[in-house]
C-alpha positions as CSV (number, residue, x, y, z in Angstrom):
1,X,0.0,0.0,0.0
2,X,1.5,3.5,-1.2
3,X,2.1,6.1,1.7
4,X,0.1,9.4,0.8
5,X,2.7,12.3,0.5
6,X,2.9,14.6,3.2
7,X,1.7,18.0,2.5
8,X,4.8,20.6,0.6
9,X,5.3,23.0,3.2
10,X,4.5,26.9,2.4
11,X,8.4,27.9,2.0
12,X,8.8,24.6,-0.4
13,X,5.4,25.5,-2.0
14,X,6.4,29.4,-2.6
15,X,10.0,27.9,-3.5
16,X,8.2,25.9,-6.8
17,X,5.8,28.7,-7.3
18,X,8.4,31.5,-7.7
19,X,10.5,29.3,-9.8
20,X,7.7,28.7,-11.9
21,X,7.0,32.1,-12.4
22,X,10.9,33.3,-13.3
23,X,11.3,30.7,-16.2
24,X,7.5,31.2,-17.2
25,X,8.7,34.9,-17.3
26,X,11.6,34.9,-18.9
27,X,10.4,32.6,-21.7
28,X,7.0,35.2,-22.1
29,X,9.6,38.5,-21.7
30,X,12.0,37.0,-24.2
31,X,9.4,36.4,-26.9
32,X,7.5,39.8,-26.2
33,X,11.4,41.5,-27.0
34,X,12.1,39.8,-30.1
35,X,8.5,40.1,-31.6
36,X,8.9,44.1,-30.7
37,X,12.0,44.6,-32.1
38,X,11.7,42.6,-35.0
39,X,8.2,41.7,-36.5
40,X,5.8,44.1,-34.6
41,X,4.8,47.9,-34.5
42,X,2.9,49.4,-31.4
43,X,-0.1,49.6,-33.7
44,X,0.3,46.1,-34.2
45,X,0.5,45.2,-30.7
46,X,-2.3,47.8,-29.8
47,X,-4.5,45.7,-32.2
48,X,-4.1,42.8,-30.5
49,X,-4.2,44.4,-27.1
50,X,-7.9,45.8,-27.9
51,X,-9.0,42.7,-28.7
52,X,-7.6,40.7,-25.4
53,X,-8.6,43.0,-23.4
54,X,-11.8,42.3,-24.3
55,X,-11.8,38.9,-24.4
56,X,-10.4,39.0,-20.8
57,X,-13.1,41.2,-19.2
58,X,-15.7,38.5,-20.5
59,X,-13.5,35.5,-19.3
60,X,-13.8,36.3,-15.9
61,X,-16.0,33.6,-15.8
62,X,-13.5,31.1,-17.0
63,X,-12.9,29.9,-13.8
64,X,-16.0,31.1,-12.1
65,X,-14.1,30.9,-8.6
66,X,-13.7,27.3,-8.6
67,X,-10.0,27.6,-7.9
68,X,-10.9,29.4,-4.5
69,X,-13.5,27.1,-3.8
70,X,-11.7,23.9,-4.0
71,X,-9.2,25.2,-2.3
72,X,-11.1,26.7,0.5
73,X,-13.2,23.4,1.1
74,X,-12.4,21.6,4.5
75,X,-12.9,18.3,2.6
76,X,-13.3,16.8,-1.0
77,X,-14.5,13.6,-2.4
78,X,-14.4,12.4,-6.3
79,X,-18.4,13.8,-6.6
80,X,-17.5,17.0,-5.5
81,X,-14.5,17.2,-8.2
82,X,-16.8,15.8,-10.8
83,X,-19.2,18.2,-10.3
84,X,-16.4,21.3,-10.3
85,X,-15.3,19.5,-13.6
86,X,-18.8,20.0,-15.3
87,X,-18.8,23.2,-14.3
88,X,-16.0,24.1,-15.4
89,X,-16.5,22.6,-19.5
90,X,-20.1,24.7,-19.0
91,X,-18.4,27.8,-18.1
92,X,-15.8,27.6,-20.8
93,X,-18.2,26.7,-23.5
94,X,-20.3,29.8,-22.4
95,X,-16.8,32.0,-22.2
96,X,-16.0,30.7,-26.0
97,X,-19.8,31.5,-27.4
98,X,-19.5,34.9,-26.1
99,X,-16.2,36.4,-26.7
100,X,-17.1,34.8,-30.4
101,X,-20.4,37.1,-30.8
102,X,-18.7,39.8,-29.3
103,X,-16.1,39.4,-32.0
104,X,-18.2,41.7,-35.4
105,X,-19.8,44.1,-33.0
106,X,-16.6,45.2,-31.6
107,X,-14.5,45.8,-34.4
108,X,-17.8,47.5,-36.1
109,X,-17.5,49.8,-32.9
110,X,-13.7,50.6,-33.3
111,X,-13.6,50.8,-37.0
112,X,-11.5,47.7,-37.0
113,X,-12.3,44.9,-39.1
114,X,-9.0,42.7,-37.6
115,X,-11.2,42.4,-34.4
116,X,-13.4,40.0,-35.9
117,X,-11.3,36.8,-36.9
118,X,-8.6,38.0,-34.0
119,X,-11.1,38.0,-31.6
120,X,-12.7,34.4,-32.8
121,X,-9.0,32.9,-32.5
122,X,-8.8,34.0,-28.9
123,X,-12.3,32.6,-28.1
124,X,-11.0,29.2,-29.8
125,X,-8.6,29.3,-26.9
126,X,-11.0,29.0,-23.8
127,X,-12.3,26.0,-25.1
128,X,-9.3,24.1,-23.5
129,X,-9.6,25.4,-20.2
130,X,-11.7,23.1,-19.0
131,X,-8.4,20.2,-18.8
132,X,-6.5,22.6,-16.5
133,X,-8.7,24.3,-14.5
134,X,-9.8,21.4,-11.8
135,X,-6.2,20.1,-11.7
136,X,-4.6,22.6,-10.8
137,X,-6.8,23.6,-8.4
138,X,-6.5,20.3,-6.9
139,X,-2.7,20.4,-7.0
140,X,-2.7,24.1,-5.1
141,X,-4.9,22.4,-2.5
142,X,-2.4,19.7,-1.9
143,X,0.4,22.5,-2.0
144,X,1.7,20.3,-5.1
145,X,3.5,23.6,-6.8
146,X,6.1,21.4,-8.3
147,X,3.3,20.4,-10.7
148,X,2.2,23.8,-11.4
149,X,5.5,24.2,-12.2
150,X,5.9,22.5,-15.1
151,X,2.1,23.5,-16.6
152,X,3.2,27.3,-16.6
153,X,6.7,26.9,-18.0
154,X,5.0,24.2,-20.7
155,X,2.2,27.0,-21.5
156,X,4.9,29.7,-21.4
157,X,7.0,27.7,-23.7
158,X,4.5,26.8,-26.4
159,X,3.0,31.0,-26.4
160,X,6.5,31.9,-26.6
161,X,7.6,29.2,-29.4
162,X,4.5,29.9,-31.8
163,X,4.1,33.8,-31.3
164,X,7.5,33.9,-32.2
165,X,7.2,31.5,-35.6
166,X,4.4,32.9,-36.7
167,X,5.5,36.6,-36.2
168,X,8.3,35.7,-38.3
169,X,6.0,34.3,-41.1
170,X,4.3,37.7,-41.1
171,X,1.4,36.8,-39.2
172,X,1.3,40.2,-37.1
173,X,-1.4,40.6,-34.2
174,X,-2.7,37.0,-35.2
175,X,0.7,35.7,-34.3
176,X,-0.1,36.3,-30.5
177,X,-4.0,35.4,-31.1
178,X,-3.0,32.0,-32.2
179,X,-0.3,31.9,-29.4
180,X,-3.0,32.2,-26.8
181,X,-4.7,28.9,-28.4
182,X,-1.1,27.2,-28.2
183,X,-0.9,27.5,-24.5
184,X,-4.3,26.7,-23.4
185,X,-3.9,23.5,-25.4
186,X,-0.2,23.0,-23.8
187,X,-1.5,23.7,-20.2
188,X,-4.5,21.4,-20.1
189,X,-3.0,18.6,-21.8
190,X,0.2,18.9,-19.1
191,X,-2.7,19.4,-16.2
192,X,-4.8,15.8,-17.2
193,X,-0.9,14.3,-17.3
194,X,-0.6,15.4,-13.9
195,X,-3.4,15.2,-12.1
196,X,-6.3,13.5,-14.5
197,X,-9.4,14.9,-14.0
198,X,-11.6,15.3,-17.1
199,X,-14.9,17.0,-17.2
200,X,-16.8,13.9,-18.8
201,X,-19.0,12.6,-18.5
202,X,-20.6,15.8,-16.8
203,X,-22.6,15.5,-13.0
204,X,-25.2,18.5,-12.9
205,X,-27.0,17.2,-9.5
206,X,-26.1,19.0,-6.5
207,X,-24.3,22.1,-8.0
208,X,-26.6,24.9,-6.2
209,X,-23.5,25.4,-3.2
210,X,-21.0,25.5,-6.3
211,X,-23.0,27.8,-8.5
212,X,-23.9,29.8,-5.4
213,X,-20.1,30.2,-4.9
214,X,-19.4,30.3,-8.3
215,X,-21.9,33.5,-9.0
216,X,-20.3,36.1,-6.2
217,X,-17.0,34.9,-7.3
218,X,-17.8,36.0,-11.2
219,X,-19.1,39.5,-10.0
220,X,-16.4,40.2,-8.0
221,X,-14.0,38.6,-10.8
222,X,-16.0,41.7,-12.9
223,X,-15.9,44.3,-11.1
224,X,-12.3,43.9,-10.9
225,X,-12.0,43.2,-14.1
226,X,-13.6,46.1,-15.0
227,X,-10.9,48.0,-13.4
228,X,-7.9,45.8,-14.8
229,X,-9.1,45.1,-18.2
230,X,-10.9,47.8,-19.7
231,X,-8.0,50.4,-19.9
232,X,-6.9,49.6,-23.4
233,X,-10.4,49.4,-25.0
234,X,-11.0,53.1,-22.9
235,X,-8.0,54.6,-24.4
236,X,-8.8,52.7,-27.6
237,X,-11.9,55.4,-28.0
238,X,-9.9,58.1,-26.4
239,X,-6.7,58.1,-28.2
240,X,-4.5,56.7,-31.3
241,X,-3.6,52.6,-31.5
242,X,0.0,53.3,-31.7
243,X,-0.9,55.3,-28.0
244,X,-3.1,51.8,-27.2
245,X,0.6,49.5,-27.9
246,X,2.7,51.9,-25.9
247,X,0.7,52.1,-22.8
248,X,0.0,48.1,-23.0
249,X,3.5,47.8,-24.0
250,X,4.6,49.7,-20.6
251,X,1.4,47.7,-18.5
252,X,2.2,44.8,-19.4
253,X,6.1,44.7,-18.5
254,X,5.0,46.5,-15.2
255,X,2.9,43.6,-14.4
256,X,5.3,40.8,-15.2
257,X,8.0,42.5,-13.7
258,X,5.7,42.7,-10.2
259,X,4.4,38.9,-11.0
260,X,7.6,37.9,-11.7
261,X,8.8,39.3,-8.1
262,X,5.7,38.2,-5.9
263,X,3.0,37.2,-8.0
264,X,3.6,33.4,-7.6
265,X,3.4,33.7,-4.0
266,X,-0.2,34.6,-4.1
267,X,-1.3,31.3,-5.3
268,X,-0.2,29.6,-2.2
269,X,-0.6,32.0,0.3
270,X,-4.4,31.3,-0.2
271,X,-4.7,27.8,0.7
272,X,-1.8,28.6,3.7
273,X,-4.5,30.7,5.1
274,X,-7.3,28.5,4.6
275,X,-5.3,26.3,6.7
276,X,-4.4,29.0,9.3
277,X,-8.2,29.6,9.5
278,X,-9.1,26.0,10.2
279,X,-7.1,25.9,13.1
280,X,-8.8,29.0,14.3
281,X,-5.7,30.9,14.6
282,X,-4.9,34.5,14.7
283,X,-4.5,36.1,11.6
284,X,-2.8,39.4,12.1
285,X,0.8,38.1,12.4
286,X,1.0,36.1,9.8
287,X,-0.6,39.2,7.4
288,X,1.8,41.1,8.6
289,X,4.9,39.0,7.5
290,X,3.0,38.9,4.0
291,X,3.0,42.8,3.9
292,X,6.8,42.7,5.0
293,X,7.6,40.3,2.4
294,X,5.4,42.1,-0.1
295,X,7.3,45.4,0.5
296,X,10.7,44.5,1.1
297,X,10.8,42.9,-2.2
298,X,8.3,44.6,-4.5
299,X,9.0,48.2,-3.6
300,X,12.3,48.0,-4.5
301,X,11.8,45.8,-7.6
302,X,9.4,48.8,-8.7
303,X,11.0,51.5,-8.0
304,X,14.0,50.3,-9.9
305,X,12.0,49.7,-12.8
306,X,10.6,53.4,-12.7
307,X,14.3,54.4,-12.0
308,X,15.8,52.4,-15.1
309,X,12.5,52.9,-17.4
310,X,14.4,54.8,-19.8
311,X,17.6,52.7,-20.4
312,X,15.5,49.4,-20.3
313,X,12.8,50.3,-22.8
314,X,16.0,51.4,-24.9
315,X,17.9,48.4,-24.7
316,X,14.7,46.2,-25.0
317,X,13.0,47.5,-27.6
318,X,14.3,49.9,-30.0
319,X,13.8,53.7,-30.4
320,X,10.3,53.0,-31.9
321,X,9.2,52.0,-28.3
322,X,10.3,54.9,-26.5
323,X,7.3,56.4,-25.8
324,X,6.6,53.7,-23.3
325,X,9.4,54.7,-20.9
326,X,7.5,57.5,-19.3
327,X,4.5,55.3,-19.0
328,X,6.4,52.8,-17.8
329,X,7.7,55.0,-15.0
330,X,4.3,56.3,-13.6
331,X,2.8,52.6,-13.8
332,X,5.7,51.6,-11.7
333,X,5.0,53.8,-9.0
334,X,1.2,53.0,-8.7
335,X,2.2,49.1,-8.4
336,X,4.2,49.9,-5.1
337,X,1.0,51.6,-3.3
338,X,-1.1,48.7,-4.7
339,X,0.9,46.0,-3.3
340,X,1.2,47.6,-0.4
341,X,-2.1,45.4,0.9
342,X,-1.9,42.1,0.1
343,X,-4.5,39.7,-0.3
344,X,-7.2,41.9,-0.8
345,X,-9.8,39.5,-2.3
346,X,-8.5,36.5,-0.6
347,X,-9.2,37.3,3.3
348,X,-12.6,38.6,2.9
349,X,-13.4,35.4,1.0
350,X,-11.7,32.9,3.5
351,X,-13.5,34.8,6.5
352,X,-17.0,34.7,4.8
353,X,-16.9,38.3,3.6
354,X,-17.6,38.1,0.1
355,X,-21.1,40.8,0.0
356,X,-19.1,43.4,1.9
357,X,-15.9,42.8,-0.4
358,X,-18.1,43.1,-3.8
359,X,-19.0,46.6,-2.3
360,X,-15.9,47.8,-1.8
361,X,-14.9,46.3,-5.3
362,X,-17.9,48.4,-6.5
363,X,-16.0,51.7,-5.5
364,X,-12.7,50.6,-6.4
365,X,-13.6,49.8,-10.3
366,X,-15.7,53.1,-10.1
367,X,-12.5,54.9,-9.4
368,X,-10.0,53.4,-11.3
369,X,-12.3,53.7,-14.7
370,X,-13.4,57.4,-14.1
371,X,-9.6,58.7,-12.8
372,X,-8.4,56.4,-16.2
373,X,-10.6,58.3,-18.2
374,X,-10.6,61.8,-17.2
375,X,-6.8,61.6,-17.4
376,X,-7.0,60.6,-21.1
377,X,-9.4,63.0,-21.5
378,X,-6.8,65.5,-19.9
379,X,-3.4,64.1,-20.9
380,X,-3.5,61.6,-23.3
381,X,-2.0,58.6,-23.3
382,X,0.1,60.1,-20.5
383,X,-2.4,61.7,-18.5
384,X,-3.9,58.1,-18.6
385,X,-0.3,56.9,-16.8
386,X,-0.2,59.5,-14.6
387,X,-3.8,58.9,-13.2
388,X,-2.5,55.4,-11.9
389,X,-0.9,57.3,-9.1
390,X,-3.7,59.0,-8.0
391,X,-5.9,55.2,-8.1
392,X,-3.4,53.9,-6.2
393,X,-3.5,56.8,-3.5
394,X,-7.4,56.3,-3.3
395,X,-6.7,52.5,-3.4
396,X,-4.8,52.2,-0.5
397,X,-7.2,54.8,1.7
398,X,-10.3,52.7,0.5
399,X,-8.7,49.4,1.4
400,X,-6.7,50.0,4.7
401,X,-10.0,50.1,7.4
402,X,-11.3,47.2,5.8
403,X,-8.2,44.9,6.1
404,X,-7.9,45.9,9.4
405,X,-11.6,45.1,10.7
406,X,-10.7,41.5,8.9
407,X,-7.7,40.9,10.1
408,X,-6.9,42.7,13.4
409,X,-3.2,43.7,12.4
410,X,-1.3,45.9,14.7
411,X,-1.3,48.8,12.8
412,X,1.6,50.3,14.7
413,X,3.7,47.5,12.8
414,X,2.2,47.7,9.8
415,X,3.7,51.1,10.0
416,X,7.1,50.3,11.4
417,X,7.5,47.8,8.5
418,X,6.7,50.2,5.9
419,X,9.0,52.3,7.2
420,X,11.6,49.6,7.1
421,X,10.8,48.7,3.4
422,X,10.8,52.5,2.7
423,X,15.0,52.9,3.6
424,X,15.8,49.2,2.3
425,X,14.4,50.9,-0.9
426,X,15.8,53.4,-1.0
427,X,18.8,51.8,-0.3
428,X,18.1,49.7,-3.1
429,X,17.6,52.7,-6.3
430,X,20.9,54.7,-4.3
431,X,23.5,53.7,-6.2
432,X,21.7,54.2,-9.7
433,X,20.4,57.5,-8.8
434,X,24.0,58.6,-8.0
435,X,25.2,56.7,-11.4
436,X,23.0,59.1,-12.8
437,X,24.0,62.0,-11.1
438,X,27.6,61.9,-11.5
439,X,28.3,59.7,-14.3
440,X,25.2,59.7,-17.0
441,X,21.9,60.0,-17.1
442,X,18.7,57.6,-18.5
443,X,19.5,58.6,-22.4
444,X,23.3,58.0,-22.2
445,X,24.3,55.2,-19.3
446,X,25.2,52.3,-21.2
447,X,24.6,48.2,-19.9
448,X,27.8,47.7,-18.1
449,X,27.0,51.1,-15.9
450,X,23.2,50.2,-15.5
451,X,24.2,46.5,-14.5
452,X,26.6,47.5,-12.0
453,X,24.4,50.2,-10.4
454,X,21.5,47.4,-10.1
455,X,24.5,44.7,-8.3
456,X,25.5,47.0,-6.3
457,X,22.0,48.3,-5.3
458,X,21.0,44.8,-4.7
459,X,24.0,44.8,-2.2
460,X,22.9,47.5,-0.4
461,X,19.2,46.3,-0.1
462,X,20.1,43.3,1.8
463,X,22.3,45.2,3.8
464,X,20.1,47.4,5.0
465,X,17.7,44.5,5.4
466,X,19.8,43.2,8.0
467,X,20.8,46.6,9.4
468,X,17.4,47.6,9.8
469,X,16.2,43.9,11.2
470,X,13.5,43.5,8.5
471,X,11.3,41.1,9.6
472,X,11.1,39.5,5.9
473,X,15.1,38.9,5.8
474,X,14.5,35.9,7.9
475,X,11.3,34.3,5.5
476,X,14.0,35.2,2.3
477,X,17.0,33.2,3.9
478,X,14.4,30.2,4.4
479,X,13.0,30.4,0.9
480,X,16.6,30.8,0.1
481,X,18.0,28.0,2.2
482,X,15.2,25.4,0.4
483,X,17.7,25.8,-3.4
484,X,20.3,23.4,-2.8
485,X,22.7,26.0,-4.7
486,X,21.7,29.0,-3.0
487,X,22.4,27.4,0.7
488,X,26.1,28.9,1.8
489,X,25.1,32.5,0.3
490,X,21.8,32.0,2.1
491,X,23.6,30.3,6.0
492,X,26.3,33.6,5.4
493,X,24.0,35.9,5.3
494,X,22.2,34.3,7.9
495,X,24.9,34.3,10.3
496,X,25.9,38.1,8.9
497,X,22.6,38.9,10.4
């Protein structure tokens, strides 16, 4: 008889999931910079952009919360993931059927009649996401992230292989529609490999508690959607689509640089709490060590990228993308306010908040989408940028009351902590900022300067990590210590400390 495996702890879990996430990001970066600088213009990519954005803000039900709600569940039997696995093939069927008849209306709207077959490829490509959906959720509820793992460096590699190929072929924006289809198919088939789970033959009896969930999920999912996802089709109306690819050009490496940097973590810390919940357990420490973690890594990481916008976008993608630097620099700085309070979504759904959490959702979409349009109303493209600060601002003063009613974290260090993350950052962006003063600015440092600045910067962080006794240093040297290569560096530092 085969012993079950014991559960992946949350440092091991985290340890797979950010791995995942570096070598599904560099494979997804990579492409995205040889398809700029060699087979796509910004109008291209604003094109394509239009028309994902709005298949995204209708495939919000893709998933219709199911990944929460297996993982939040105290216990599971084979019914219960049957039932999850016909809802799942409904919800993707209905997903596919309506980004398809949204498909002529929309490019009749824009004046673009690309839309209409781009738009009909993406649909094609929800029609797979049935095969992944249940498993993974399954394998994130058993903390298996070395499984997740290989399905989002195996979807990574098959977006990144064909966008590529077929961007070469000439192809343009429908090189990156067919892409999308290429690693839905990769992902499910790697998930039923992995974890086999197919949604056939379907079990429709006793789905009212899974619908139920399902249906707050999917508004909240739109609301914030509505927020996330609509920018480019906004700005589509509001400004030129060579405007639309810079500032989705600029978005879009803000966010992977932030996902590569944290976003992994996020899909564990959600069943970690479910367990910490179960044992009816305080939650205000533990919250508190994900805000440290959150902003002794992801501040820095962002304000570096607003620092280096210039030289990067340079370097990355030509003179014909330049306009994105100053984008990119504004975006940058909203991300560190809206990271600032993890978890957001996940803690009012774990402690049975979901009502109160769609209301606040309410407000937050309502001020991201009016701030977003009365600053391209204002400023353009950039005035659309700049109002991202501002969201974040009013983001962080709508959320901040509500987190603490949930959660009960001392607010006095929540506030020491910030201020901790606030020096280790700007520790961190010193030693550019000086390279920029004294030796040459963003138009003129060259890689070798730029490189050196970042080492060195990344020196200084962890010093003043340990200087200042930041209560994430400790949680990094454990991730750290859990890579067999990275375990001297990690014990050194340790003992440094």
């Amino acid at each position: 008889m085969s012993v079950p495996r014991p559960p992946m702890s949350v440092r091991g879990a985290a340890v797979w999931a950010m791995a995942g996430q570096y070598l599904s990001f560099a494979i997804q970066f990579a492409s995205s910079v040889v398809i700029s600088r060699l087979f796509l213009s910004p109008g291209e990519v604003g094109l394509f952009s239009i028309a994902l954005a709005a298949a995204l803000l209708v495939a919000i039900l893709q998933d219709f919360g199911l990944s929460r709600y297996i993982s939040g569940l105290r216990d599971i039997d084979d019914g219960e993931v049957r039932r999850c696995s016909s809802v799942a093939l409904l919800f993707s069927l209905l997903v596919a059927a309506m980004i398809a008849a949204l498909a002529w209306p929309l490019a009749q709207l824009y004046h673009l009649p690309a839309l209409t077959p781009l738009l009909t490829i993406i649909a094609s490509s929800y029609l797979f996401l049935p095969l992944a959906v249940v498993p993974m959720a399954l394998m994130a509820r058993e903390m298996r992230f070395d499984r997740h793992f290989l399905i989002n460096v195996g979807g990574a590699a098959a977006q990144g292989g064909v966008a590529i190929t077929l961007a070469a072929m000439g192809y343009s924006a429908f090189a990156l529609a067919w892409a999308t289809v290429a690693a839905g198919l990769a992902r499910g088939l790697i998930a039923q490999v992995l974890r086999p789970s197919l949604p056939w033959p379907p079990r429709l009896d006793g789905l009212r508690t899974v619908i139920g969930f399902g249906t707050r999920s999917s508004v909240l999912y739109l609301t914030g959607a509505l927020g996330t996802r609509t920018p480019d089709l906004i700005l589509g109306k509001l400004v030129t689509l060579t405007s639309v690819g810079l500032y989705s050009r600029a978005s879009s490496l803000s966010d992977q640089f932030r996902t590569l940097i944290s976003g992994a973590i996020g899909s564990v810390f959600f069943p970690a709490f479910a367990r910490i919940r179960d044992r009816g357990e305080d939650l205000g420490p533990p919250y508190l060590r994900v805000c440290a973690g959150y902003s002794a890594v992801v501040w820095p990481g962002m304000a570096g990228l607003a620092l280096a916008s210039e030289p990067i976008v340079r370097v990355l993608y030509g003179d014909k993308w330049m306009g994105v630097a100053p984008l990119l620099l504004m975006i940058s700085v909203a991300e560190i306010g809206l990271v600032s309070l993890p978890l957001v979504s996940d803690i009012p759904i774990l402690m049975g908040r979901m009502n109160r959490l769609l209301a606040y959702n309410a407000v937050d979409t309502a001020m991201s989408l009016i701030l977003l349009a009365l600053g391209a109303w204002w400023g353009g493209v950039e005035g659309a940028a700049a109002s991202r600060i501002i969201y974040a601002v009013a983001w962080l003063a709508l959320y901040a009351g509500f987190m603490h009613r949930l959660v009960g974290f001392d607010r006095r260090g929540l506030l020491s902590i910030y201020l901790r993350s606030a020096v280790a950052t700007a520790a961190a962006i010193g030693p550019l900022a000086i390279a920029y003063l004294c030796w040459a600015g963003p138009a003129t440092i060259g890689i070798p300067a730029l490189l050196l600045a970042v080492a060195l910067g990344a020196g200084c962080w962890l010093a003043a990590l340990a200087l200042l006794r930041h209560p994430a240093l400790d949680e990094l040297l454990a991730m750290a210590s859990a890579v067999p290569p990275l375990r001297p560096l990690a014990a050194r530092l340790g003992r440094a400390a």
